[in-house]
Structure formats: structure tokens, C-alpha cells
C-alpha positions as CSV (number, residue, x, y, z in Angstrom):
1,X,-76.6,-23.5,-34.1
2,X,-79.4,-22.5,-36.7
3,X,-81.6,-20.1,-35.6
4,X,-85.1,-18.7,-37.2
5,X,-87.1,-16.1,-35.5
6,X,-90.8,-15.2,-37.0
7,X,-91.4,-11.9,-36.0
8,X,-95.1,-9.6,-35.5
9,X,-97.1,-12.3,-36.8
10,X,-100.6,-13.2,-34.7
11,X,-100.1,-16.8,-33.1
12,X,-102.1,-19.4,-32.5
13,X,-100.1,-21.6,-30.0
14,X,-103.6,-23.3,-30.0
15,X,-101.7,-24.5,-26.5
16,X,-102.1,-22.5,-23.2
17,X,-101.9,-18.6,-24.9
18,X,-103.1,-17.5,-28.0
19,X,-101.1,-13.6,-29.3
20,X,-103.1,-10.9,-30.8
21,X,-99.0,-10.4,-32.1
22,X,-95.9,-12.0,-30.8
23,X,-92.8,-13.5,-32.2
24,X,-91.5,-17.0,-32.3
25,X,-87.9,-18.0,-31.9
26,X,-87.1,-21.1,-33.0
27,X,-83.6,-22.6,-32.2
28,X,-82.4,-26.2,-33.6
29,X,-85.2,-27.0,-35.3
30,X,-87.2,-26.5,-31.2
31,X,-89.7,-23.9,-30.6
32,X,-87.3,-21.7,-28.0
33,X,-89.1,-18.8,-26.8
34,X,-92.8,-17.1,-27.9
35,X,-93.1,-13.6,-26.7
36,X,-93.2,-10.1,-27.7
37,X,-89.5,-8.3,-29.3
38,X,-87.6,-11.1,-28.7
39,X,-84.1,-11.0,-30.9
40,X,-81.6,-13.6,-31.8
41,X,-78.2,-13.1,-33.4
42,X,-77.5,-14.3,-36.6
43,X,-81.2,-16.1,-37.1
44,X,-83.2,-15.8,-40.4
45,X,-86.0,-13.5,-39.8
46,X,-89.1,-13.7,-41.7
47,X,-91.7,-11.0,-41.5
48,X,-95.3,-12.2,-40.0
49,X,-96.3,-8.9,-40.1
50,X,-100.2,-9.2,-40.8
51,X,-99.6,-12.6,-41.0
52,X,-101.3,-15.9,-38.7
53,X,-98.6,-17.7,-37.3
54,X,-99.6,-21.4,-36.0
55,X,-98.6,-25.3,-36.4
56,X,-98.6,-27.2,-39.3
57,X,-101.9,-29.2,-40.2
58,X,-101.3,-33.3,-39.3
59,X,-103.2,-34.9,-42.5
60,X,-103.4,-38.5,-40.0
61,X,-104.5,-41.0,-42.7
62,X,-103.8,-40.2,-46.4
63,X,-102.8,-42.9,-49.4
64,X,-100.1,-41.1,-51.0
65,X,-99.7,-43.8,-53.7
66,X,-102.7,-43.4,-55.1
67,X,-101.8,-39.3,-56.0
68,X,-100.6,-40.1,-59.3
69,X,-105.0,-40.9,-60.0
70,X,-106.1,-37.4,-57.7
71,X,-109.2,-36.1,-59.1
72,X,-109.9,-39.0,-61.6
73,X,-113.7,-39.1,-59.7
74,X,-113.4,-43.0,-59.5
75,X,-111.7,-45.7,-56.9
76,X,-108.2,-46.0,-57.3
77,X,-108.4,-49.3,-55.6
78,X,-105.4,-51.6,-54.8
79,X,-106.9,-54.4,-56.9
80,X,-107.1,-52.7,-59.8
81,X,-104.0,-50.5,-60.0
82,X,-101.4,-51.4,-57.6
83,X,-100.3,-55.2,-58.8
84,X,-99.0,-52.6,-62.0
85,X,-97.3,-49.9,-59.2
86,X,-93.4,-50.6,-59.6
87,X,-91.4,-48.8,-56.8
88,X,-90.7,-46.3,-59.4
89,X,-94.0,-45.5,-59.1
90,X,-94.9,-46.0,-55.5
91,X,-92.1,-43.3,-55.3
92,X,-93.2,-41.1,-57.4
93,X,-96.9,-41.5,-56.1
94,X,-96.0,-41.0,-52.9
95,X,-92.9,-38.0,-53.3
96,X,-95.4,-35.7,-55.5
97,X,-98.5,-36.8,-52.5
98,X,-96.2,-35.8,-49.8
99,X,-94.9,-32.2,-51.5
100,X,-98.7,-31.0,-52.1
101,X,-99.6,-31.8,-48.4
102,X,-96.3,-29.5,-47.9
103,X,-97.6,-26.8,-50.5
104,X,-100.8,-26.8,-48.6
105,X,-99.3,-26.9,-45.1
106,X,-99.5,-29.7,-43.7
107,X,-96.2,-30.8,-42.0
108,X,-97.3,-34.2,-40.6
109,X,-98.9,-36.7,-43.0
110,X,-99.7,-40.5,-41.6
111,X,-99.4,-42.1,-45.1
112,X,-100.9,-46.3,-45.2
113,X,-98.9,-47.5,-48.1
114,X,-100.9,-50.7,-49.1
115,X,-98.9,-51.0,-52.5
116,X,-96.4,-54.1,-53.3
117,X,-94.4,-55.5,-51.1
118,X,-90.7,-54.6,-49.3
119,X,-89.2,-53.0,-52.6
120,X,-92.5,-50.9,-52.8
121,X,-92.2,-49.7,-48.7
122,X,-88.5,-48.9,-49.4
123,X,-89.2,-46.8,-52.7
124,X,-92.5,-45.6,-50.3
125,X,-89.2,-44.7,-47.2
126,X,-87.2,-42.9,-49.9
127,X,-89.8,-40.7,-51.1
128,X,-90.6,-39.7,-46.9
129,X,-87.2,-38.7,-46.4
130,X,-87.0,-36.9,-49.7
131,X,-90.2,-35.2,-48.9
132,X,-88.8,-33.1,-45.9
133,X,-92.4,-33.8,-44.1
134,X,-92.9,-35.1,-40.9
135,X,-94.2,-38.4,-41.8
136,X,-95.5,-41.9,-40.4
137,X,-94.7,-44.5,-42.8
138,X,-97.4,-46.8,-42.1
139,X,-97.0,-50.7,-43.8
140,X,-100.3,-52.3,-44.3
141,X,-101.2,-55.5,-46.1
142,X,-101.4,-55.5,-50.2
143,X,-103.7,-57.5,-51.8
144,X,-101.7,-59.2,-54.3
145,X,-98.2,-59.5,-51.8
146,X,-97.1,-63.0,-50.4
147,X,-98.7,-61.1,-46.7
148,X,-95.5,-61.3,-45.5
149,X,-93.8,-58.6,-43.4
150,X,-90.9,-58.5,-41.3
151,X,-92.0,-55.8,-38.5
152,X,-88.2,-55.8,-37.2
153,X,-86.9,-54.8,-40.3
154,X,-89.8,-52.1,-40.9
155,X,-89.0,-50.6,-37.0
156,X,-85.2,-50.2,-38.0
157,X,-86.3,-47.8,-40.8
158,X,-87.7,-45.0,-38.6
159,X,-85.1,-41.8,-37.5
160,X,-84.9,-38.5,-37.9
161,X,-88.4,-37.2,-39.0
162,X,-89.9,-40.5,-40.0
163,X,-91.4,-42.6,-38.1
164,X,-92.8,-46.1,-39.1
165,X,-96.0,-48.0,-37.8
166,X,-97.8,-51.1,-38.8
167,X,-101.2,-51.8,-40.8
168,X,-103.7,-54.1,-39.7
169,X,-106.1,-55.4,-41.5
170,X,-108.6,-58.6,-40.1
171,X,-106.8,-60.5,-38.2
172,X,-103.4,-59.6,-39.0
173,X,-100.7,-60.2,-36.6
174,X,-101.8,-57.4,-34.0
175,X,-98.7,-59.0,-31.4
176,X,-96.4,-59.0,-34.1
177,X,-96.9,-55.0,-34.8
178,X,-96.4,-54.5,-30.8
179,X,-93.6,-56.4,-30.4
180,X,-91.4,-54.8,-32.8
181,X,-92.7,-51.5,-31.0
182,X,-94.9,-50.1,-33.4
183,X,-97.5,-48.0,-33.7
184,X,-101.3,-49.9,-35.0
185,X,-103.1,-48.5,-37.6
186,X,-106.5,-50.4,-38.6
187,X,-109.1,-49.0,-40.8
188,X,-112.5,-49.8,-39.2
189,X,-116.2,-49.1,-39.4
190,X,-115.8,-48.9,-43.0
191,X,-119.6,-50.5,-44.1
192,X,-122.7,-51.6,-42.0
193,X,-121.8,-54.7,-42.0
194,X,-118.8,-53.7,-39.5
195,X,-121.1,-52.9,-36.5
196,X,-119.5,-54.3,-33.6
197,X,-116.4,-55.4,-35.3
198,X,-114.5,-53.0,-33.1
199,X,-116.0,-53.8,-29.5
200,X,-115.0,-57.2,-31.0
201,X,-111.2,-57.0,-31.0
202,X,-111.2,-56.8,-27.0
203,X,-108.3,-56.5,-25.3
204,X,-106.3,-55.6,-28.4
205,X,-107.1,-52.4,-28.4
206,X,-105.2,-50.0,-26.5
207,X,-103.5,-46.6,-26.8
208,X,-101.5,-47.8,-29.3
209,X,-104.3,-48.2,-31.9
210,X,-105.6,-45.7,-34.2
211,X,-109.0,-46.7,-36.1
212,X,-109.8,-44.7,-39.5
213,X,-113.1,-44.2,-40.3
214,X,-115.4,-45.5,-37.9
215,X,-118.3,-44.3,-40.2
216,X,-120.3,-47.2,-38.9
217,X,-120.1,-48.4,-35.3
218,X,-122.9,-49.2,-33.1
219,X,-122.4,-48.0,-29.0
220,X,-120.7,-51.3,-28.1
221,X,-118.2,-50.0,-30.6
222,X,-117.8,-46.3,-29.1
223,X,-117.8,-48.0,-25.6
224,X,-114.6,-50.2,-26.4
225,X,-113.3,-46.9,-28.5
226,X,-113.6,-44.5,-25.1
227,X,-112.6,-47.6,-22.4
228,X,-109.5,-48.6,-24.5
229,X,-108.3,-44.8,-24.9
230,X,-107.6,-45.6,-29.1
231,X,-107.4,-43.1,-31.3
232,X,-109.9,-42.3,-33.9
233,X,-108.7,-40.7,-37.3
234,X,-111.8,-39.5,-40.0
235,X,-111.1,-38.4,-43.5
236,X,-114.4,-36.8,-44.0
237,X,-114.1,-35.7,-47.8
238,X,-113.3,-38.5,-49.1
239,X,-115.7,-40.9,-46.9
240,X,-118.6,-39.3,-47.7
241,X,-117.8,-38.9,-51.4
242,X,-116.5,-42.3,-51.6
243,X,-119.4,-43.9,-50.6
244,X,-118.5,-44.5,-46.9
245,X,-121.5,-42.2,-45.8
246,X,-121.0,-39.2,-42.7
247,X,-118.8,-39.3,-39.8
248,X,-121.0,-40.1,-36.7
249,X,-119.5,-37.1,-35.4
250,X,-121.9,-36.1,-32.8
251,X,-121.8,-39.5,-31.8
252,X,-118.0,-39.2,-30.9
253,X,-118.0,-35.7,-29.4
254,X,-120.8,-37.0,-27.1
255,X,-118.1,-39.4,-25.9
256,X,-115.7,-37.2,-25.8
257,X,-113.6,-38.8,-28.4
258,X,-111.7,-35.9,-30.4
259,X,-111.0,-37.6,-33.7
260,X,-108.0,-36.3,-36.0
261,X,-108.2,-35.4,-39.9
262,X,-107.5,-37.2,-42.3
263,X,-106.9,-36.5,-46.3
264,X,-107.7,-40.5,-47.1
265,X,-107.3,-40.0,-51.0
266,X,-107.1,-37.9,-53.2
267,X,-109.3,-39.7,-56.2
268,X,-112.2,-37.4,-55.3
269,X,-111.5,-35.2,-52.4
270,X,-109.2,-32.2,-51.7
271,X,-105.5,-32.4,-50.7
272,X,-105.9,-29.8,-48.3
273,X,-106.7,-29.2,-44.3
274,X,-108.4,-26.4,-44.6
275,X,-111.3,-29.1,-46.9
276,X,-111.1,-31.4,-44.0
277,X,-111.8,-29.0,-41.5
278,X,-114.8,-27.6,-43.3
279,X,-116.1,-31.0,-43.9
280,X,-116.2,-31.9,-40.7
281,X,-117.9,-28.7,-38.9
282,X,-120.1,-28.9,-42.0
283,X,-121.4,-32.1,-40.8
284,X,-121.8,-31.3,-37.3
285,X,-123.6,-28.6,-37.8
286,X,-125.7,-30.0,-40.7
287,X,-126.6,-32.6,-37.6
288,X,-127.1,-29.6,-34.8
289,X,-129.7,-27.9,-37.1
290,X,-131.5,-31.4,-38.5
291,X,-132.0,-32.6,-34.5
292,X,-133.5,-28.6,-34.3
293,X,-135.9,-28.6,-37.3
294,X,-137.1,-31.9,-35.9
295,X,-138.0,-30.7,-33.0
296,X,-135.9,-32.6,-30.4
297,X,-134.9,-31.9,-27.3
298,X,-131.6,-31.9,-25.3
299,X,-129.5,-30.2,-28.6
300,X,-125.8,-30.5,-28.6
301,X,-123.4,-28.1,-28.8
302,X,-122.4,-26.7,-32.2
303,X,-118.8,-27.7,-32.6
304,X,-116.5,-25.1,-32.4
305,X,-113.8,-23.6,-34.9
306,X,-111.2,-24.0,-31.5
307,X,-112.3,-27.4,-31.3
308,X,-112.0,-28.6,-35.1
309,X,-109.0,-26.3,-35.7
310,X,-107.4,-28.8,-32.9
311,X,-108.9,-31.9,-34.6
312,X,-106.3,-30.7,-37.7
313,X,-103.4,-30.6,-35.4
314,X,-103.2,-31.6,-32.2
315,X,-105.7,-34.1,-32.0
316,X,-104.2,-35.0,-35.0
317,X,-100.9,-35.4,-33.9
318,X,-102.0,-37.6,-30.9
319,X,-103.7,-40.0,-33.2
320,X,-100.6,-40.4,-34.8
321,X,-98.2,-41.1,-32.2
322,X,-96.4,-37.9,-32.9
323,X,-95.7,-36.9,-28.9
324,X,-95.0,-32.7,-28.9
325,X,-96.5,-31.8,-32.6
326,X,-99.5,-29.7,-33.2
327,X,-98.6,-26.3,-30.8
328,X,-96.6,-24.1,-30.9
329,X,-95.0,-23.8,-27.4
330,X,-91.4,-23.5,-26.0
331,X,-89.6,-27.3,-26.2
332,X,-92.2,-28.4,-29.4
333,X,-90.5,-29.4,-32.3
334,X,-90.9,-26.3,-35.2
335,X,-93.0,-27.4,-36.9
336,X,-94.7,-24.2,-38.2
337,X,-96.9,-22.2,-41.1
338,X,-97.1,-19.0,-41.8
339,X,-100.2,-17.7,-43.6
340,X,-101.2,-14.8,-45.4
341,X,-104.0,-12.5,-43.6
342,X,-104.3,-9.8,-45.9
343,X,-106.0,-11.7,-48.6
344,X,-109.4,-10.7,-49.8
345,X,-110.8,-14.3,-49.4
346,X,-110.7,-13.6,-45.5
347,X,-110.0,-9.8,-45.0
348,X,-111.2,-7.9,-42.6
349,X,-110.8,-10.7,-40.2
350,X,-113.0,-10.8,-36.6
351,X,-111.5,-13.9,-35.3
352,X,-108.2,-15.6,-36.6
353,X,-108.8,-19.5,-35.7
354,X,-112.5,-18.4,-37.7
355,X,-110.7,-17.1,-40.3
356,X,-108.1,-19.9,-40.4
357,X,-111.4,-22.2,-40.3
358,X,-113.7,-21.1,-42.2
359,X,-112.3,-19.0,-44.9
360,X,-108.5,-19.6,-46.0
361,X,-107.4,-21.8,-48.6
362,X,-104.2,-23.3,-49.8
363,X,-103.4,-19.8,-51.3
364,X,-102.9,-18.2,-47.9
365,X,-100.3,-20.8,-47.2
366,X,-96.6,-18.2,-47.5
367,X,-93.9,-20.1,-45.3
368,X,-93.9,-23.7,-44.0
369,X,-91.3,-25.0,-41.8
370,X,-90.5,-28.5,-40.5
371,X,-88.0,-29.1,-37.6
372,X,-87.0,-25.6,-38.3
373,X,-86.0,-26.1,-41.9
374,X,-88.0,-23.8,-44.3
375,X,-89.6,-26.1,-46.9
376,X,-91.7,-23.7,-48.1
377,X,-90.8,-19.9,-48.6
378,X,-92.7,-17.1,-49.9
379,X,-95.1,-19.3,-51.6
380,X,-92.8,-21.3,-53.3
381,X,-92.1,-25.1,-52.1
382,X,-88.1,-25.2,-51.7
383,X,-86.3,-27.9,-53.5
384,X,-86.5,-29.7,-57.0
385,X,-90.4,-29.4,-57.6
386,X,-89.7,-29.9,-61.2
387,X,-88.0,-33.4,-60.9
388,X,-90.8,-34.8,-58.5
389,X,-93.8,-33.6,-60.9
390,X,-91.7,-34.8,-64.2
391,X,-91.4,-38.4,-62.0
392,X,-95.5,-38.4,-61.1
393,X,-95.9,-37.7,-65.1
394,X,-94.0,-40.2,-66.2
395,X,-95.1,-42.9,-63.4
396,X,-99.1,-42.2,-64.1
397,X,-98.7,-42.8,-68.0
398,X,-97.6,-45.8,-67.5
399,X,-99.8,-47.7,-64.7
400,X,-102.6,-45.9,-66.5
401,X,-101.6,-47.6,-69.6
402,X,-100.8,-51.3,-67.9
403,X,-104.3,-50.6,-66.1
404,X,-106.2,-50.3,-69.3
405,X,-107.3,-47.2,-68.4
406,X,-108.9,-44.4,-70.7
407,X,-107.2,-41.5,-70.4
408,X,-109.4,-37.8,-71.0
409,X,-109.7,-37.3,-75.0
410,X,-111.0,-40.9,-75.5
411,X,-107.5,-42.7,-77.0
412,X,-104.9,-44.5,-75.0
């Protein structure tokens, strides 16, 4: 029996109680008891004192493969690099994608691998397990594969903390994905030119679908959305600086559609949670005030740091398929971060989810645990860092170089 009990930290359950200070017992990786001076023989205690205590961020749509190009300010798109990904480098893409989202405390991470074919979504599986995340392993089409994927094969790869789902894009074999008991991820809404795409899948949609994006859909589209109970995932960073223009996000609250967050990539947005939360208030409010100036009637409400703070993990979680993830609450896997509260970047603090919201960064990110396992401790990640970073050095040289591509200083 391994045992872990975080002790005087405040926690945010974000599920029935929130505690000005409490402790958390976690027992076989399973959230066992929340409560004040609680005590467990033999269990590693970590000291919350001053600390937030709360659930890991779900990042519920990122493209870990395209890590190795973060921050290059340009598409990292599947036609032009990955035909030159090997599944060395879909590996090391995806292992160094799925360690920052651990450094900056997200514990979940819904990752659409779109690169290669089998070899690349087995190098892709490798790099999940080896991760330590909480991960969904999601196999969408590649542009320059034979289109050919065997969904039974993909299913018998889930276990443990890995689940696997299947990527749809057009019309792809929707039936296929369900009858191998997966999990549908689409991206849709994606240009203009998508209005009414969704309201025109029909009865495929269902409870098992998760749409990312949805930048553009017209009320036919939100209609099918709300009747068919799908989930919506937005990555708002990286839609609105990749050209896909603002979430509609008044649009789904009036609906009463709670979308999860997403990461998307990394070419010119943030790895982080903390971004996507940000981003996505930003927007609401920037909408709230715009409808005010103008002089309308009938306002909306300003969206809440309780209710985006959810959007990051709960919400999240349920757009994934990832049933018990996202609180913090007795029988809930541990899936937990500890951050730092005495920081000047959000000291003296009036209102923790505000503060968790509004004002922390990655740097207030001290422990992370998944399943009860400490993958991060005391600020450092746990585990061969060194090896993974070496591997995502040596993996970007050369697709950079088979791309053609320029590297900063002007010689290749």
C-alpha cells in the first residue's frame, strides 16, 4: 500500500467543498479522505503549508508532435513536415510535448497524433507511457499515410493511464471508431466555410464525440452540438493566433455548452493552462464590455474565474472521456498539483481560484502527482529530463534539415 498525504495546504476540490486549509490523503494512487489533521502511517508527507492544493489542468486537444517547432511563429503543418517525422522523432516530439505539459501541471493531455502511420502511433504510445501523464492517445488521419487504420488494434493499446481514441476527419469511418469502442475526436468549425458542417453529420453525433474548435458554426450547428450532448474542446491561444479567429464563446455559454481547454500547438501559443484560461475569460469579457460600449441590451454574464477554472479541468476531463478526473474528492483518481502561494506574482491573495486564474504562471507549479505517483517534486520534473530534451535536440535538427528549413543565424 503506497500512501501520500498533502498536508495544510488550501484546496480547491472545485467539487462539492472548497478548504480555506485541509489535508488530502491519497491511498493507491485514489483520493481517500479530504479533511482537516488527518494522519496516515508510513505515507510521504509533503508540506502545502501556504500552498493551493487542486487537480491537475486536462490540456483536451494538443499536437505533441509538432513540439520539436514550439515557438518557430509559423505552421508546423503535416504537409510540410511530417512525411520527414520518423518514429524517432514522433517520439521525441511527442515525450519532450508531454513532460512540459507535466512541468506546467497539466496531468491529462488529449494528444491528436496526425503524423505517419502505425510505426509513428506506436513510437507516439511509447512516449505516453514514458511520459507518466494521464494521456489520450488520439489516432487521426495523416496526409501522406495509405488512410489505413486498424481501430482493433489501436483499442488493444489502451491500459493503465492511457487511453486511446480515434480521429475523424470528413468522412472517415465514424462506425468503424464506435465499433472498436472508441472515443471520437473531430476537429470542426475550423473556417467559414464550415457553417453547418456540424448540424450536418446528424445522427453521428452523440456523447461520444468531442469537436475542437468550433470557431465557426452558425445556430443549426450549436442546436445539433447541445441536442446530441458532444463535447466541445477550444484551444483559444493558438486559434486565434493561428488564424482561426475567436471562440464564439458567448455563443456556447448561452447554450449552456461548457467547452474544455485546449493547448492545440505549440508553434505560436503557450504550453501552459494557466495561458488558456486567460485567453478564454479574455475573450469573454472582451465580448461583455464590446455588447456594453455599444449600447445593447440584455448583457450576459461575465464569465466567472469558477467557471473557466472548471473549463481547465473538469469540463475538460469530460470532453475527454476521462470519467472521475478534474476534482479532487474521495474515490477520484490522484491526480493532483501543488502550487506555490507565497510568490510575489500573486501575493497577498483575496481569492485562491482568482489567484490560480488570473495571476499564477508555470513558476508556481511545486509538486505534481499522477495516480499518486510524484512526477514532479519541489519544482523539479522527476525522471531523465536530460535524455528526453537531448532526444527533441537531436530529432528537430534533423526534420528541420530534411524540411529545408532555415534555422535562426541564416545557415543550415
Amino acid at each position: 500500500m503506497s500512501r501520500v498525504l498533502i498536508r495544510g495546504g488550501c484546496v480547491l476540490t472545485l467539487g462539492r467543498t472548497n478548504h480555506p486549509r485541509a489535508d488530502v490523503l491519497i491511498t493507491d494512487g485514489v483520493v481517500d479522505e479530504v479533511g482537516m489533521g488527518l494522519r496516515a502511517r508510513d505515507a510521504e508527507v509533503i508540506d502545502a503549508d501556504g500552498a493551493i492544493v487542486m487537480p491537475g489542468f486536462v490540456d483536451a486537444h494538443r499536437h505533441a508532435w509538432e513540439t520539436l517547432f514550439r515557438n518557430m511563429g509559423e505552421p508546423v503543418t503535416p504537409d510540410r513536415f511530417g512525411s520527414h517525422y520518423g518514429p524517432d522523432d514522433t517520439y521525441a516530439g511527442t515525450l519532450i510535448g508531454l513532460l512540459s505539459a507535466l512541468d506546467a501541471g497539466v496531468t491529462s493531455v488529449v494528444d491528436w497524433c496526425d503524423v505517419g502511420g502505425p510505426a509513428h502511433i506506436e513510437a507516439a504510445h511509447r512516449a505516453h507511457v514514458d511520459s507518466g501523464a494521464r494521456t489520450v492517445l488520439v489516432s487521426a488521419p495523416a496526409p501522406w499515410s495509405d488512410g489505413t487504420r486498424d481501430f482493433g488494434t489501436l483499442a488493444s493499446m489502451g491500459g493503465g493511464r492511457l487511453q486511446v481514441a480515434g480521429g475523424i476527419a470528413g468522412d472517415d469511418d465514424w462506425e468503424g471508431v464506435r465499433a472498436a469502442g472508441l472515443r471520437i475526436h473531430a476537429h470542426a468549425g475550423t473556417s467559414p466555410q464550415d457553417r453547418g458542417v456540424i448540424a450536418g453529420l446528424g445522427d453521428r453525433l452523440g456523447p461520444d464525440v468531442t469537436l475542437i474548435h468550433c470557431s465557426h458554426v452558425d445556430d443549426a450547428d450549436l442546436d445539433a452540438i447541445s441536442a446530441s450532448r458532444a463535447a466541445v474542446v477550444i484551444t483559444p491561444s493558438s486559434e486565434m493566433a493561428g488564424g482561426m479567429g475567436s471562440p464564439p464563446l458567448q455563443r456556447f455559454i448561452d447554450r449552456g455548452i461548457s467547452p474544455g481547454l485546449g493547448v492545440g500547438t505549440e508553434v505560436a501559443a503557450p504550453t501552459d493552462m494557466f495561458a488558456q484560461m486567460r485567453a478564454a475569460i479574455s475573450v469573454q469579457h472582451a465580448t461583455y464590455f464590446d455588447l456594453k460600449l455599444a449600447g445593447k441590451a440584455g448583457l450576459p454574464r461575465l464569465l466567472t474565474t469558477r467557471q473557466v477554472i472548471r473549463w481547465a479541468t473538469a469540463d475538460g476531463a469530460r470532453a475527454a472521456g476521462l470519467d472521475g478526473v478534474g476534482v479532487l474528492e474521495p474515490g477520484m483518481p490522484a491526480d493532483v498539483i501543488v502550487l506555490r502561494a507565497d510568490s510575489p506574482n500573486i501575493h497577498p491573495i483575496n481569492d485562491p481560484i482568482g489567484a490560480v486564474v488570473w495571476g499564477m504562471d508555470t513558476s508556481n507549479v511545486q509538486w505534481v502527482l499522477v495516480g499518486g505517483e510524484v512526477v514532479k517534486r519541489e519544482g523539479a520534473l522527476v525522471g531523465d529530463v536530460g535524455r528526453a530534451r537531448a532526444a527533441a535536440i537531436e530529432a528537430q535538427r534533423r526534420v528541420a534539415a530534411a524540411a529545408g528549413l532555415v534555422p535562426v543565424g541564416g545557415s543550415r
